[in-house]
N, CA and C of each residue as an Amber inpcrd file, in Angstrom:
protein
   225
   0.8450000  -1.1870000   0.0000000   0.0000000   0.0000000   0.0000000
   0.8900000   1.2510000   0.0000000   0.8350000   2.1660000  -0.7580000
   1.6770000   3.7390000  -0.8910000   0.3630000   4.3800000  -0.4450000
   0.7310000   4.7090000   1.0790000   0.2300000   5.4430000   1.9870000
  -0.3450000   7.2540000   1.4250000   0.6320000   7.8000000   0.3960000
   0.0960000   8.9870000   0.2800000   0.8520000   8.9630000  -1.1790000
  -0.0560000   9.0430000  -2.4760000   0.6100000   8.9640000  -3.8130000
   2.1220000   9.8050000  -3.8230000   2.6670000   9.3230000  -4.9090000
   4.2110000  10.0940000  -4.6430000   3.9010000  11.6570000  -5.4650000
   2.9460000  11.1380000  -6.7970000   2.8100000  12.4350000  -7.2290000
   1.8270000  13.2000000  -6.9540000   1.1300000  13.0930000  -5.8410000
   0.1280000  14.1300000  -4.8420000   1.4370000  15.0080000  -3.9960000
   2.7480000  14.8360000  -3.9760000   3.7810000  15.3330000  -3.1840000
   4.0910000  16.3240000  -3.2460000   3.9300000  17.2430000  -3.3450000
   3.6480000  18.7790000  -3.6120000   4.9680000  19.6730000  -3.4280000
   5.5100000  18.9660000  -2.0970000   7.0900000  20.4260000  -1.7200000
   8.0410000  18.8120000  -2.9940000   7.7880000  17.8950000  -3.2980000
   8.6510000  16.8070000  -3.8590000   8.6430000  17.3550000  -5.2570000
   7.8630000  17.5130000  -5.7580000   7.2730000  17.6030000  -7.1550000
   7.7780000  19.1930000  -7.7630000   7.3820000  19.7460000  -6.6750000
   8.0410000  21.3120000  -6.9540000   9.3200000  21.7080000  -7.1710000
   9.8820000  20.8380000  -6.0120000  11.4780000  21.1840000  -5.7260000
  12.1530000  20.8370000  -7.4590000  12.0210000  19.5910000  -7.7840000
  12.1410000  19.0810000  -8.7620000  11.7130000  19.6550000  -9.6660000
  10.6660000  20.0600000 -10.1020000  10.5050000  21.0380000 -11.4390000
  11.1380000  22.0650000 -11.1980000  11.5570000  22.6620000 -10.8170000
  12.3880000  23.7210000 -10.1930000  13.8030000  23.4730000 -10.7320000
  14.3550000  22.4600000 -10.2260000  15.7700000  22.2300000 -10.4940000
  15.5400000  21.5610000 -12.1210000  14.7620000  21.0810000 -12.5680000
  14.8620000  20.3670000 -14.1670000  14.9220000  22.0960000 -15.3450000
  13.9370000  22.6780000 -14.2330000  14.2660000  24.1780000 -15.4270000
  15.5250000  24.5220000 -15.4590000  16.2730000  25.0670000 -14.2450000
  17.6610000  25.1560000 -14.4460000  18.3070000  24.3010000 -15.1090000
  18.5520000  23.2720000 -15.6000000  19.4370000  22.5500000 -15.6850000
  19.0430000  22.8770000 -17.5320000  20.4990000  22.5870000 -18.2750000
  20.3360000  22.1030000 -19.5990000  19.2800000  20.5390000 -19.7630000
  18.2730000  20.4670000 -21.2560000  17.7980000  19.1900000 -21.4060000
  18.4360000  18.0740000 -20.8950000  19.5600000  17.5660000 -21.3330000
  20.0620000  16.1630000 -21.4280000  20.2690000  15.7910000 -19.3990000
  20.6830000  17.2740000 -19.2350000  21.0600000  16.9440000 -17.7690000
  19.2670000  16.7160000 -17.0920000  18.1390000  17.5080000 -17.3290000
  16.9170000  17.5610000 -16.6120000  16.8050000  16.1320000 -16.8380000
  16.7300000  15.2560000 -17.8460000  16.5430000  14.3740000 -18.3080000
  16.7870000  12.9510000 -17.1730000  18.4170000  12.8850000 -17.1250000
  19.3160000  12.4620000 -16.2670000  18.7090000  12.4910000 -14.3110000
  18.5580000  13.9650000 -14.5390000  18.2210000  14.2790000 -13.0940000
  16.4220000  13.8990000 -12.7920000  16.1150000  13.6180000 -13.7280000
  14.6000000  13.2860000 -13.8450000  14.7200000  10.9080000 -13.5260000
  15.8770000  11.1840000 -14.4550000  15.4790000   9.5920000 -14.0410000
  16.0640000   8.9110000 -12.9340000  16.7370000  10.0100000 -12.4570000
  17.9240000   9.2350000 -11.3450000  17.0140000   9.5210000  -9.7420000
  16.5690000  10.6450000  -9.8610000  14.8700000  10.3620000  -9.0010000
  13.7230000   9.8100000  -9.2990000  13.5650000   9.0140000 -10.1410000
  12.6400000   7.9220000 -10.1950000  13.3920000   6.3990000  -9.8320000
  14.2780000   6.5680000 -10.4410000  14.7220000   5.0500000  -9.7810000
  15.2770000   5.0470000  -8.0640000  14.9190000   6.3260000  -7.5900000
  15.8270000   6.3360000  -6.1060000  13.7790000   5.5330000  -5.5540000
  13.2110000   6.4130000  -6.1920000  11.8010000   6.1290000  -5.7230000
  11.2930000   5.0090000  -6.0480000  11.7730000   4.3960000  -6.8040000
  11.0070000   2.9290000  -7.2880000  12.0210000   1.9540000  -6.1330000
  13.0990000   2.9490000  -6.0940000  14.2530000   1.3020000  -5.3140000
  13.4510000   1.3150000  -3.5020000  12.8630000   2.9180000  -3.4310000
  12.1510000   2.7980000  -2.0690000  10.9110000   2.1530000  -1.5990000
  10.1530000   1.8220000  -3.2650000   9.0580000   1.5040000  -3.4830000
   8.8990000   0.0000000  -3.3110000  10.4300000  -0.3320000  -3.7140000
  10.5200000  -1.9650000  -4.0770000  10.8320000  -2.7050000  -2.7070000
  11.5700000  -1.6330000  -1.3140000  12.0910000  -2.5970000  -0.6520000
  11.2870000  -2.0720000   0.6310000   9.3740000  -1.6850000  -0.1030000
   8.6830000  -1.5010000   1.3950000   7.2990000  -2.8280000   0.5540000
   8.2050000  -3.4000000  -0.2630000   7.2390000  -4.3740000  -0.9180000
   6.4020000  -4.2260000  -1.6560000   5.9160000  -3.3560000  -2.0880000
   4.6810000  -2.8410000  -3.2100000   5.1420000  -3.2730000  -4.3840000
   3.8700000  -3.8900000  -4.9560000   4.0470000  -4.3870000  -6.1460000
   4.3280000  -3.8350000  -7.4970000   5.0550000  -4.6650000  -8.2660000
   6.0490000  -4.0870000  -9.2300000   4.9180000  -3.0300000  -9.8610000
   3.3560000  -3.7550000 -10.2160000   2.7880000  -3.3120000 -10.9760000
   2.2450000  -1.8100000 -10.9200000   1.6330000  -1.5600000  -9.5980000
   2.0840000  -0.5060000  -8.3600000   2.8470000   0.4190000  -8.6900000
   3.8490000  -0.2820000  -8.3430000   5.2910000   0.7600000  -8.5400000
   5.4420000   1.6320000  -9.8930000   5.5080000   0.9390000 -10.8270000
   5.6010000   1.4160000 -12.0250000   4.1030000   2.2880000 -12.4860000
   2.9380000   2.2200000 -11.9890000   2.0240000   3.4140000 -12.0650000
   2.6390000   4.3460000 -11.7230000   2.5670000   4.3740000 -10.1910000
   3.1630000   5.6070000  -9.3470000   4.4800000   6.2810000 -10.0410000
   5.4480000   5.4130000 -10.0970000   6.5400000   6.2410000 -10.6650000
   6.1770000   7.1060000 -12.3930000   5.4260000   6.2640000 -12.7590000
   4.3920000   7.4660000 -14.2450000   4.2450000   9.0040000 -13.7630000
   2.8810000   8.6610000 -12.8160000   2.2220000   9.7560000 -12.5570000
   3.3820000  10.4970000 -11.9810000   4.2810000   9.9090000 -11.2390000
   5.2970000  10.8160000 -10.3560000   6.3160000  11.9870000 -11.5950000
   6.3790000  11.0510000 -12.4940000   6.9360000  11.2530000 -13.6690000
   6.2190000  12.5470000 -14.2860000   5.1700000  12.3060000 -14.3620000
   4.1250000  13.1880000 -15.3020000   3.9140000  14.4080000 -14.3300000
   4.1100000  14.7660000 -13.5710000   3.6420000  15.6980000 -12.4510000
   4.9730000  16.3630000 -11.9700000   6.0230000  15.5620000 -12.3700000
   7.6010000  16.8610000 -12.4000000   7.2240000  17.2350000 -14.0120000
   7.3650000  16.7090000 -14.3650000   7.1290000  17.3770000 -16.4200000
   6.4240000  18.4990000 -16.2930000   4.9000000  18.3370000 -15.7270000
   4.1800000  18.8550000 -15.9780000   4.5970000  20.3430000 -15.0970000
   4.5570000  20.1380000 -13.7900000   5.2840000  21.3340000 -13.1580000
   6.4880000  22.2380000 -13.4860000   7.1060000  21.0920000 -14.3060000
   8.6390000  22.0660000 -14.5840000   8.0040000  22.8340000 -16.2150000
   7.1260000  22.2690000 -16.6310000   6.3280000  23.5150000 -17.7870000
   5.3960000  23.9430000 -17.1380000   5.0920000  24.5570000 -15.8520000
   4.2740000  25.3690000 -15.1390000   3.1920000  25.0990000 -15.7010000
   2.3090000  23.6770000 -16.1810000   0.9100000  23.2790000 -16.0970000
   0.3870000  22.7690000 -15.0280000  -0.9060000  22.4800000 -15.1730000
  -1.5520000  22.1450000 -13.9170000  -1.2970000  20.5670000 -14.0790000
  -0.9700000  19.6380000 -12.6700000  -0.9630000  18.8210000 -12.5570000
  -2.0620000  17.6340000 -12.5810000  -2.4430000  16.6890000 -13.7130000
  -3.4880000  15.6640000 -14.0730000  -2.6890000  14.3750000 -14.1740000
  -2.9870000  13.5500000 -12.9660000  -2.2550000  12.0770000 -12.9170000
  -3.1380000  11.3020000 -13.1910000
């Protein structure tokens, strides 16, 4: 069970669109996937299922994108 969605995370999601604007593409890119896999490896070793996991890390996905182009967030 993921107690509170990752991409309902609001100071998480922000911070991160924040830092992907600064950065050149290739690096936002980089810095975009290297916090999803920190979150899936946290996801994996509180047991939640793969299938689970890999939603959440989407929407988590879709909701830095979407923030770091200052749209409204739809997961």
């Amino acid at each position: 069970m993921i107690p509170f969605p990752l991409w309902a995370r609001r100071d998480f999601v922000c911070r991160h669109a924040q830092i992907i604007k600064e950065l050149p593409p290739d690096v936002a890119e980089a810095h975009i996937a290297q916090q999803l896999k920190v979150k899936r490896k946290a996801l994996k070793r509180r047991g939640i299922a793969d299938q689970r996991i890999e939603r959440e890390i989407r929407r988590l996905e879709i909701a830095i994108r979407s923030a770091g182009r200052d749209e409204e967030v739809v997961a």
